[in-house]
C-alpha positions as CSV (number, residue, x, y, z in Angstrom):
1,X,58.7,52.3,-3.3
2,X,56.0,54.8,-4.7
3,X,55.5,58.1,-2.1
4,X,52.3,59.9,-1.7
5,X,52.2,63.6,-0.4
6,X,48.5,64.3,1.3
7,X,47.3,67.8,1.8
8,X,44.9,67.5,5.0
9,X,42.9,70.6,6.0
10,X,41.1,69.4,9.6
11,X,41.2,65.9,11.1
12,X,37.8,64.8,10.3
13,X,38.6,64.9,6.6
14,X,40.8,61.7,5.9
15,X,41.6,59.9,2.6
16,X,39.1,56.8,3.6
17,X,38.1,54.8,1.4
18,X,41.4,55.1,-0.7
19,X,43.6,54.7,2.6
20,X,43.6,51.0,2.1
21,X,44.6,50.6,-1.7
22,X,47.5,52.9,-0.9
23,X,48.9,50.6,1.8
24,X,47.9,47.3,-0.7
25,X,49.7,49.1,-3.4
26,X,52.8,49.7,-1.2
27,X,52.4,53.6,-1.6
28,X,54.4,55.5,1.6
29,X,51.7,58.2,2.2
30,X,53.3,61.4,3.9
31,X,50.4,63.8,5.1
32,X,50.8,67.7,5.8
33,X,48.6,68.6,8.1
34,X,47.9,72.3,7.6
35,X,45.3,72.2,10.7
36,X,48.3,71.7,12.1
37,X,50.9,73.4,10.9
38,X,49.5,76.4,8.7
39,X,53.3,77.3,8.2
40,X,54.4,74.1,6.1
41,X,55.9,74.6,2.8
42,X,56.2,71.0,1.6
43,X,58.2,70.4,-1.0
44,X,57.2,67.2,-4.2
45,X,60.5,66.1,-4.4
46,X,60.8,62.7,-3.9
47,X,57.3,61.9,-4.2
48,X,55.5,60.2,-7.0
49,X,52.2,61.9,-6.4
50,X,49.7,64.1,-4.8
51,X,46.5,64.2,-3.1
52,X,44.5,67.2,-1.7
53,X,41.6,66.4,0.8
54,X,38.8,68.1,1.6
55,X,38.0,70.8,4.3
56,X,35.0,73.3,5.7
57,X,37.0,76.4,3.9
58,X,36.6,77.9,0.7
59,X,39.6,78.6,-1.6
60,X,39.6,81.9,-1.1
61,X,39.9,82.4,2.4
62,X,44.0,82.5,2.0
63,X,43.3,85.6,4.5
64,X,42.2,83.1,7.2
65,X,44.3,80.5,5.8
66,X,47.6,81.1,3.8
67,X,48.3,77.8,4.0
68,X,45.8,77.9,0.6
69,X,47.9,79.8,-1.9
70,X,50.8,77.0,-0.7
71,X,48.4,74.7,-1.8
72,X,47.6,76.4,-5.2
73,X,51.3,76.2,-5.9
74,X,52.2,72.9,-4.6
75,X,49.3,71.7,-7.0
76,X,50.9,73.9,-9.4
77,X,54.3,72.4,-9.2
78,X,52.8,68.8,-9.0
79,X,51.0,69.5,-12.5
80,X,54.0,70.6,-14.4
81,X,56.3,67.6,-12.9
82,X,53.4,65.2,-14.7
83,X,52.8,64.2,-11.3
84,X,49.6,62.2,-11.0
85,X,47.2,64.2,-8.8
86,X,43.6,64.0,-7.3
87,X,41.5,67.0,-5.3
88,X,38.6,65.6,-3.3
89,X,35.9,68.6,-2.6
90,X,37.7,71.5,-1.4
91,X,40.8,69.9,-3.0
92,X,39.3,69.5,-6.4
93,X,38.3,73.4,-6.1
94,X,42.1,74.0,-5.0
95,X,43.3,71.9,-8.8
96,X,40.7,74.3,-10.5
97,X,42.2,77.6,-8.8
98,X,45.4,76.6,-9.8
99,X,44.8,75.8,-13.3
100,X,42.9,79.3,-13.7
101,X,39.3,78.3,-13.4
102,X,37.0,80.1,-10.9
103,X,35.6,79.2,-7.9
104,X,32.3,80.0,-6.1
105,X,29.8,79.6,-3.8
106,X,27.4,77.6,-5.3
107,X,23.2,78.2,-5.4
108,X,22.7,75.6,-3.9
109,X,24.7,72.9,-1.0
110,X,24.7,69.4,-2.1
111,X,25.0,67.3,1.2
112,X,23.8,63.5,1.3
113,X,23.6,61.2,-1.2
114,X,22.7,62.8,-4.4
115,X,22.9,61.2,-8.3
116,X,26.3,61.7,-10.0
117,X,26.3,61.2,-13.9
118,X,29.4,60.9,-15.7
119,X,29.3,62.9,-19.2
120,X,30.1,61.4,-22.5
121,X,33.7,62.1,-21.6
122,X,33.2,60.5,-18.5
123,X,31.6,56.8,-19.4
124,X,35.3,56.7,-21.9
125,X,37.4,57.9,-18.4
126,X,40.0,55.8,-17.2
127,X,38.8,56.3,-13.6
128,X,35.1,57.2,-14.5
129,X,34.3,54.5,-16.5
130,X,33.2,52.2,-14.0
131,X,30.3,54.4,-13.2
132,X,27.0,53.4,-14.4
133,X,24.4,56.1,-16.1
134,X,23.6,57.4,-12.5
135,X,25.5,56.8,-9.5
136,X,24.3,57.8,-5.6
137,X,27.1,59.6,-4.5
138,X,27.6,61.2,-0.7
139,X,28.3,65.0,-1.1
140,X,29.0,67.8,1.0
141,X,29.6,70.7,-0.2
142,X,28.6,74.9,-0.7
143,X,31.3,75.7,-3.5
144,X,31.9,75.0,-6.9
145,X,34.7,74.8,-9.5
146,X,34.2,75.8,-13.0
147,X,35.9,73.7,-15.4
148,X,39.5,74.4,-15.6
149,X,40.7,75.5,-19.5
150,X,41.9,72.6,-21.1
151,X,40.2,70.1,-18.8
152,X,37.7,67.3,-19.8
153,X,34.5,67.5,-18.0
154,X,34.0,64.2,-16.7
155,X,30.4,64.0,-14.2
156,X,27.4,66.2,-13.2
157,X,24.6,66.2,-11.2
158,X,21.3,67.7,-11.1
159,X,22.1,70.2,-8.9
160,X,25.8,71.1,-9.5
161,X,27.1,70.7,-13.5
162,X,30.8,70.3,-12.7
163,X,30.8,67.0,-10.3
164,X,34.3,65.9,-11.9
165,X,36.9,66.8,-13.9
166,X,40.1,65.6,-15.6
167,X,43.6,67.6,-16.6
168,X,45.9,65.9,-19.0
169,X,45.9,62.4,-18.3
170,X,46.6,62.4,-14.3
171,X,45.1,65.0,-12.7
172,X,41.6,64.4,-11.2
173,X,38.9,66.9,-9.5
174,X,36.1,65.1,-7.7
175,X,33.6,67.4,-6.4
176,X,32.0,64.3,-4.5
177,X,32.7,62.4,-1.7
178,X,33.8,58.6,-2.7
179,X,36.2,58.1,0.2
180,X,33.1,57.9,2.8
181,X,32.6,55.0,5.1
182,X,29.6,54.7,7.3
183,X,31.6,55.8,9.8
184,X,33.0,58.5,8.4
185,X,29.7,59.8,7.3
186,X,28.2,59.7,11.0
187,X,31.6,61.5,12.3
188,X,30.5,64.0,9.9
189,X,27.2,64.0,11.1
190,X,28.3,64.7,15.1
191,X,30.4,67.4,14.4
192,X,28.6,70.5,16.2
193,X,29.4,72.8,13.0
194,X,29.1,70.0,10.2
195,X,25.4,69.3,11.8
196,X,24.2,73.0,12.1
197,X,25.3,73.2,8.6
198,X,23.1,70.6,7.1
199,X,20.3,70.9,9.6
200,X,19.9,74.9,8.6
201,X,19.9,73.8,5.0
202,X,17.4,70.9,5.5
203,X,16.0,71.1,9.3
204,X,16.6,68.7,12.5
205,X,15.5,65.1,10.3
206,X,17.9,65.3,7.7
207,X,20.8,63.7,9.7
208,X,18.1,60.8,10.3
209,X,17.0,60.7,6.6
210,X,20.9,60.6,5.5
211,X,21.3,57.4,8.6
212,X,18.4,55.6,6.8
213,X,19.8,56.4,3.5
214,X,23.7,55.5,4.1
215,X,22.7,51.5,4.2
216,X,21.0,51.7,1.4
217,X,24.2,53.2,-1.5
218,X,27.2,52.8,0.8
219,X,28.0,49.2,-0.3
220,X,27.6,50.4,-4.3
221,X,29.6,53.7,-3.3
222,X,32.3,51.4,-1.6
223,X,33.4,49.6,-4.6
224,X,32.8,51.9,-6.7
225,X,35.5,53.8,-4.7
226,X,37.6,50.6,-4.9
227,X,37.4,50.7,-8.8
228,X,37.9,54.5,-9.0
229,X,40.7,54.7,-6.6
230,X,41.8,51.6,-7.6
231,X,42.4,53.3,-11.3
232,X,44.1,56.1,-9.2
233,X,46.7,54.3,-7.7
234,X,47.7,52.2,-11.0
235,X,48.4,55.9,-12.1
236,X,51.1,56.7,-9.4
237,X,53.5,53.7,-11.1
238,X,53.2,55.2,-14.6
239,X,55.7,57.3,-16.3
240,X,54.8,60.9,-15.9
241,X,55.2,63.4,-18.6
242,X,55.6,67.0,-18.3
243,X,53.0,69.2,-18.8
244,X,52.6,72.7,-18.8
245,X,49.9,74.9,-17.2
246,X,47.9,76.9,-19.2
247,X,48.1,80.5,-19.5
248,X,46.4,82.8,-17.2
């Protein structure tokens, strides 16, 4: 049976959407909960894969949390095992950092449901290939990743070029938020600090705007999620291939 390792940051960031193909796919799923315990050093052995959620920090905030340059070379570690791996938000700026690219705060936060269009390289992606031209997408985020050296740029958005990005032929960045549920999306929304944030950025109606605005992509955004994922998890049985990461 097929193990997962799962980097989770705060309890209100969860893997969602992909929780349920995991368990169909018979994946064991082992989470380290650095919320938790900012101490962990968890080691890949034994594991076929790993996934890094998402979280309110930025990747350089090691100061505040350390538990961020384990992170870096856990990812790292999982890269040059050919490990299949996948960085969700803060996890996909975590793959970038620790394949050399930079990461920033960006001009602008994306958070509701923006359009995501896959590049060139994209539409031919294993994973991103079942997204159409444009696809509403939830987001959440103030940072960005630059694409890592080496990596294929896979989606963008109006607002913020580098949606998505691939390493090799298993490691994925996504920038957006596919995992969401509804209910996901309104935890979100009640979180004191998660609602300040997006109500400073687009005043008191916005949580209403995004409630009237959930019904109407979260059923496209669901199975899309399903296909996505779905291409994710068919990864974790393959036979891995070392790589090595590029020069810094």
């Amino acid at each position: 049976m097929n193990k997962l390792l799962v980097c989770q940051h705060v309890p209100f960031e969860i893997l969602g959407t992909l929780n349920p193909l995991l368990k169909s796919a018979g994946v064991r799923i082992k989470y380290v909960n650095f919320g938790r315990h900012p101490d962990a050093e968890p080691s890949l052995d034994g594991y076929q894969a790993l996934v890094v959620l998402g979280g309110p920090m930025c990747v350089d905030d090691a100061d505040r949390y350390p538990h961020l340059l384990t992170e870096v070379r856990l990812i790292q570690n999982a890269v040059e095992r050919g490990l299949p791996v996948l960085g969700i938000c803060l996890g996909a700026q975590l793959i970038a950092k620790a394949l050399g690219a930079k990461v920033a705060t960006h001009h602008t936060k994306e958070i509701g449901w923006y359009d995501v269009a896959p590049t060139t390289a994209g539409r031919g992606d294993p994973l991103l290939r079942h997204f159409r031209g444009r696809e509403r997408i939830f987001q959440w985020h103030g940072d960005t990743f630059e694409v890592p050296r080496g990596a294929i740029h896979l989606a963008g958005s109006a607002l913020c070029t580098h949606q998505a990005f691939r390493y090799g032929t298993n490691v994925y960045g996504f920038q957006f938020h596919l995992e969401v549920d509804e209910a996901l999306i309104e935890r979100w929304m009640r979180l004191a600090h998660y609602r300040q944030e997006v109500e400073a950025l687009h005043g008191p109606d916005i949580t209403d705007l995004i409630r009237r605005e959930t019904p109407l992509y979260l059923q496209r955004s669901i199975h899309l999620s399903e296909l996505v994922f779905g291409e994710f998890v068919e990864l974790i049985g393959a036979k891995k291939k070392y790589r090595m990461l590029p020069s810094r």
